[in-house]
C-alpha positions as CSV (number, residue, x, y, z in Angstrom):
1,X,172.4,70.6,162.4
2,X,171.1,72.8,164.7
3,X,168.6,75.6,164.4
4,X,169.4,79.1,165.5
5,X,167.4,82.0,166.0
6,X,168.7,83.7,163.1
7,X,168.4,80.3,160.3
8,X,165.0,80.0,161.7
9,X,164.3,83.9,160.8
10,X,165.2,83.2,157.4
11,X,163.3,80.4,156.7
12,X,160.3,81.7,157.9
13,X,160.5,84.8,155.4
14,X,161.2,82.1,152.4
15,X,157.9,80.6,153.3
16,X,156.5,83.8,153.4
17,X,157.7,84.6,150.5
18,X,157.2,81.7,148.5
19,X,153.5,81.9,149.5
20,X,153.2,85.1,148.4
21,X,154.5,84.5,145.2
22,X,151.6,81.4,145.1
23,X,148.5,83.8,146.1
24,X,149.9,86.8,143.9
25,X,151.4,84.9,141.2
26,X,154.3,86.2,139.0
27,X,152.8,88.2,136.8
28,X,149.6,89.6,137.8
29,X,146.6,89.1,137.7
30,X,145.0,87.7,134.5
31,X,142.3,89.4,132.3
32,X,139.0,87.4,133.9
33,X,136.8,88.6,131.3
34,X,139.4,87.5,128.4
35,X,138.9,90.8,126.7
36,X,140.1,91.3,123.4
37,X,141.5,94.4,121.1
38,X,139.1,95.4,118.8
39,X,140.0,97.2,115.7
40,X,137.5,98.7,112.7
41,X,137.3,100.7,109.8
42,X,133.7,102.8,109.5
43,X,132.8,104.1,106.0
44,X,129.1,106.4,105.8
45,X,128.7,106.3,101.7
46,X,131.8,105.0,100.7
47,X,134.0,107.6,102.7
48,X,135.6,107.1,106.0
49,X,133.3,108.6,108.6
50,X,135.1,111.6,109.9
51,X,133.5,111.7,113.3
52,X,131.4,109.4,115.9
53,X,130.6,107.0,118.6
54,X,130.8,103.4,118.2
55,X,129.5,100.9,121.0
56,X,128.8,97.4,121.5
57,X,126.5,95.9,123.7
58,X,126.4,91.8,124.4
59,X,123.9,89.7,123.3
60,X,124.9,87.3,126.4
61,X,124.5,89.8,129.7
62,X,126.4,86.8,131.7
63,X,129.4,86.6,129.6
64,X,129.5,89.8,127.5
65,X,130.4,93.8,128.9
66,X,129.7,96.4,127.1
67,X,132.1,98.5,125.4
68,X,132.4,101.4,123.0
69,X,135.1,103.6,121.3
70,X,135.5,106.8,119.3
71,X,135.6,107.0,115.3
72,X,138.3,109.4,114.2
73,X,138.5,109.8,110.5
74,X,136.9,106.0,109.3
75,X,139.0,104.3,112.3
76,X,137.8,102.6,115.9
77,X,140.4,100.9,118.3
78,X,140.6,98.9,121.5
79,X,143.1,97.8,123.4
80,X,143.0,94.7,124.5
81,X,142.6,96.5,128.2
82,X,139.5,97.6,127.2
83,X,138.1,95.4,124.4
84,X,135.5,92.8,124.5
85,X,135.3,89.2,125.9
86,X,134.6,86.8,123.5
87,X,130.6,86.9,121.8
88,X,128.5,88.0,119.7
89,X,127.7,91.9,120.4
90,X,124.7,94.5,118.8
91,X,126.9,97.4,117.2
92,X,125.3,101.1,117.2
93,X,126.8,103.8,115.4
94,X,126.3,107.8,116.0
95,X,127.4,110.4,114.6
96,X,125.6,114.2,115.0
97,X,125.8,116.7,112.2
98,X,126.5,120.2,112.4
99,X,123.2,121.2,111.7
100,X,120.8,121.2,114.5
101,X,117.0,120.9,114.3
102,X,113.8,122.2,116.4
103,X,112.7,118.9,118.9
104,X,109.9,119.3,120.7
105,X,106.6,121.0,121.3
106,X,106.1,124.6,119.3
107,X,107.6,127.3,121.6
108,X,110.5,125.3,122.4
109,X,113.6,126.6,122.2
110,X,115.9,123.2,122.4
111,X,117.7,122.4,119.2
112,X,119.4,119.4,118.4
113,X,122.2,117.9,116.3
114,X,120.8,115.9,113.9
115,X,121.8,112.3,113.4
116,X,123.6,111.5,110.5
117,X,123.6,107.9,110.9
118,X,120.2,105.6,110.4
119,X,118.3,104.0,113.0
120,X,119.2,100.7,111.3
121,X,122.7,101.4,112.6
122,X,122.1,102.7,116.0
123,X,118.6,103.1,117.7
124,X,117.0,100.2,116.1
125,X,120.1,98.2,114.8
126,X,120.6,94.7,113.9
127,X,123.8,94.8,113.4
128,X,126.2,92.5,115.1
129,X,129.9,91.3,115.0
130,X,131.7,87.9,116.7
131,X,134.3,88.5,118.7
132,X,136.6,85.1,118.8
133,X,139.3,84.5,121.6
134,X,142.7,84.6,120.2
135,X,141.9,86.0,116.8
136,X,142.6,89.6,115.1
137,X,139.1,90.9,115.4
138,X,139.1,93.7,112.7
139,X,135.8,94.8,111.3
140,X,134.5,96.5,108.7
141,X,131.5,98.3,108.5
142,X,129.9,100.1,105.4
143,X,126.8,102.2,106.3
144,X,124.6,103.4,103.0
């Protein structure tokens, strides 16, 4: 058989092509952090808390990424595009009043929200979840 210009064009662009398909791979890229979705219920004295922050901040700096979500009416979620590898993570909640109060030295004029939630849960927290590969990582968390 006898190679011509035109069979050797096309099987140069099938090992181009099937080399490509090798380095790129089929279907994209795969998660290198292995997030996960993360879903929650937040209750603040027994009732869903209407409003807040969530976040959640790795124990394990090499392994972990930080991550956080809004709390609409006692609910969190994250998609597993922006979830959590797996690990054991810190969890702070926040959630500012309506009410504001004086901060600061007299004569002051700045006024802030106050924070609904206690330190336990957010500024000096010791709260923590596990996040497992594979699993539905749903949590709940009841704040007094």
């Amino acid at each position: 058989m006898e190679w011509t210009t035109r069979s050797r064009y096309v099987a140069f662009m099938v090992c181009v092509s099937a080399a490509t398909l090798v380095f790129v791979g089929c279907g994209g890229p795969a998660d290198p952090l292995n997030r996960q979705a993360i879903r929650g219920e937040i209750t603040l004295g027994k009732k869903p808390l209407d409003k807040g922050s969530i976040s959640f901040d790795p124990q394990d700096l090499t392994t972990g990424r930080s991550g956080g979500a809004t709390i609409l009416e006692g609910k969190l979620a994250l998609d597993s595009q922006r979830g959590l590898p797996p690990g054991i993570y810190t969890v702070r909640v926040n959630s500012a009043d309506s009410v504001t109060e004086a901060v600061g030295e007299p004569g002051e004029s700045r006024l802030l929200p106050k924070e609904r939630i206690p330190s336990q849960w957010n500024s000096k927290s010791e709260q923590t979840i596990t996040v497992v590969d594979g699993e539905e990582n749903n949590f709940q968390f009841a704040i007094p």
